[in-house]
N, C-alpha and C positions, 0 to 999 in steps of 0.2 A: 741648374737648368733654368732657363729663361719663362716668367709667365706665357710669354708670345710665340717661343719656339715650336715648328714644325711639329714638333712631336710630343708635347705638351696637347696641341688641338689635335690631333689625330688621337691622342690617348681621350681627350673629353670627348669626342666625337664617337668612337666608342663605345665611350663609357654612357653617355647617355644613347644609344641605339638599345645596347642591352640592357638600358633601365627600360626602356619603352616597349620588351617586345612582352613582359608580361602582363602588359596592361591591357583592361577588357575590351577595347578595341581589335587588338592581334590578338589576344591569345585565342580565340574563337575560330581565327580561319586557320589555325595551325593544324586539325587536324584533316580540315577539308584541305589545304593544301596537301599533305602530303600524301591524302587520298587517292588526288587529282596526278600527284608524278608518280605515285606506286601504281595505281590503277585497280589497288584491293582497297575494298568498302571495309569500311568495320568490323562487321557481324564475321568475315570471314574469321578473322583471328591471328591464325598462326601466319607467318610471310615466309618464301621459301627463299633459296639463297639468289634464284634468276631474279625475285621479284624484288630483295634487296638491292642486287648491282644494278637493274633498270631504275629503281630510286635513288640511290646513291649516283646514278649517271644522271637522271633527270634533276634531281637537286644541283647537283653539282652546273650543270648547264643551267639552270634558274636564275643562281644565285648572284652571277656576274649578268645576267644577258637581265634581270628586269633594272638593274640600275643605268645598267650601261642603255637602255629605249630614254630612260628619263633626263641620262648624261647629253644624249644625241639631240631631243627635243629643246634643253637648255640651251645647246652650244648653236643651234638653229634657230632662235629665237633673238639669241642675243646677235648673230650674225645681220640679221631682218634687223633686227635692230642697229646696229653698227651702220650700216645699208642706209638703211632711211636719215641715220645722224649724218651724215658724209654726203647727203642730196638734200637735205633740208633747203636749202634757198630753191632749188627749182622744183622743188616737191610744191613751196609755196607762192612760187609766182605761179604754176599751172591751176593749183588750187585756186588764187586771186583771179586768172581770166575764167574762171570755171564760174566763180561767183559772181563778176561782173556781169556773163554773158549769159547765166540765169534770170538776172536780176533785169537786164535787159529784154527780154520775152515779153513775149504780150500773156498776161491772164488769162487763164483758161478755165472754167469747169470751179477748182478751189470748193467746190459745197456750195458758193451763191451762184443764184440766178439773175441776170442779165436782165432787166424788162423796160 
């Protein structure tokens, strides 16, 4: 197998998620997450078999849908970006008459007085 192989990084990629979720940063929200999709506090205790398959259904809906909001924002970003590379020369000549025709205004106000 290849250092660089597809599956080579998705195995590191892996492997270092689950070196990271027991560390003191996550391991804290773990149980208030799953508080949050069961919908039973602590103190209660015991879980019945409804409140299992509504956790198991709410985990299971969690667990693709918070990567995939962050996959969405990336792929949007980099779009805006793509966007803006591909109009660069008139992004900057509007910017240049912007500047010009700033620069051209008569002073106003600025914090000094006039006398």
């Amino acid at each position: 197998m290849a250092p660089d192989s597809p599956s080579t990084t998705l195995l590191a990629a892996f492997g270092g998620g689950l070196i990271s979720l027991p560390l003191a940063v996550r391991l804290p929200l773990v149980p208030g997450y799953l508080s949050l999709m069961s919908g039973v506090q602590a103190p209660e205790g015991d879980i019945s078999g409804d409140d299992r398959r509504r956790l198991l259904r709410s985990t299971l809906l969690f667990v693709p849908g918070s990567p995939s909001c962050f996959v969405a924002l990336g792929a949007g970003a980099s779009a805006i970006g793509q966007t803006l590379l591909e109009h660069r020369l008139v992004y900057r000549r509007v910017a240049g008459v912007a500047i010009v025709a700033m620069g051209a205004l008569p002073r106003r106000g600025c914090g000094r007085r006039d006398r």
